[in-house]
N, C-alpha and C positions, 0 to 999 in steps of 0.2 A: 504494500500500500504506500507507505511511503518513501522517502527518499531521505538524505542525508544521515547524519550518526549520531549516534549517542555518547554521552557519557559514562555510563555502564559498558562500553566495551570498546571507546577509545581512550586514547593520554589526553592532557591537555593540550600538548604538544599537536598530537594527529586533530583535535576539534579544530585548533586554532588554524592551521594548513588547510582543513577544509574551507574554514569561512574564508580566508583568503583568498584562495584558488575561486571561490563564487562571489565575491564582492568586488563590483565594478569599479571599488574608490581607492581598489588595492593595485601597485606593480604588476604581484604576481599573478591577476585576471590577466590583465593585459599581454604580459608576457606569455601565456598557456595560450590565450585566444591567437596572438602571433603563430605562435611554433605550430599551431595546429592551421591552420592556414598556411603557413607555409610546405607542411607535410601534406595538404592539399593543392599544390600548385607542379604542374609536371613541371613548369620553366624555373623551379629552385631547388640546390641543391636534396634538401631535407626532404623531398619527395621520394628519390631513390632508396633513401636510407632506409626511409619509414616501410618500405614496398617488404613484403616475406620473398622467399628465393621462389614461390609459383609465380610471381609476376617477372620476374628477372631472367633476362635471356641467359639460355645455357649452352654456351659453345663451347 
């Protein structure tokens, strides 16, 4: 049903990385929403990286 974490079975450490990684007012949104956009872009590096070896040509 729902979605994010608890207290009962993360650190305070892992809550706080969460709320970060989901708050728009944070770096580290920004930065995730980048890399992840970038691993969606065939014309940048971090796309090939992101791909598993079925997408990767094998000669």
């Amino acid at each position: 049903m729902g979605k994010g974490v608890s207290g009962y079975t993360h650190t305070q450490q892992q809550l706080d990385h969460y709320a970060n990684q989901h708050n728009p007012n944070n770096d580290a949104y920004w930065a995730n929403m980048d890399n992840h956009a970038n691993q969606c872009n065939p014309n940048n590096d971090a796309y090939e990286s992101s791909r598993d070896n079925r997408d990767q040509d094998n000669d």
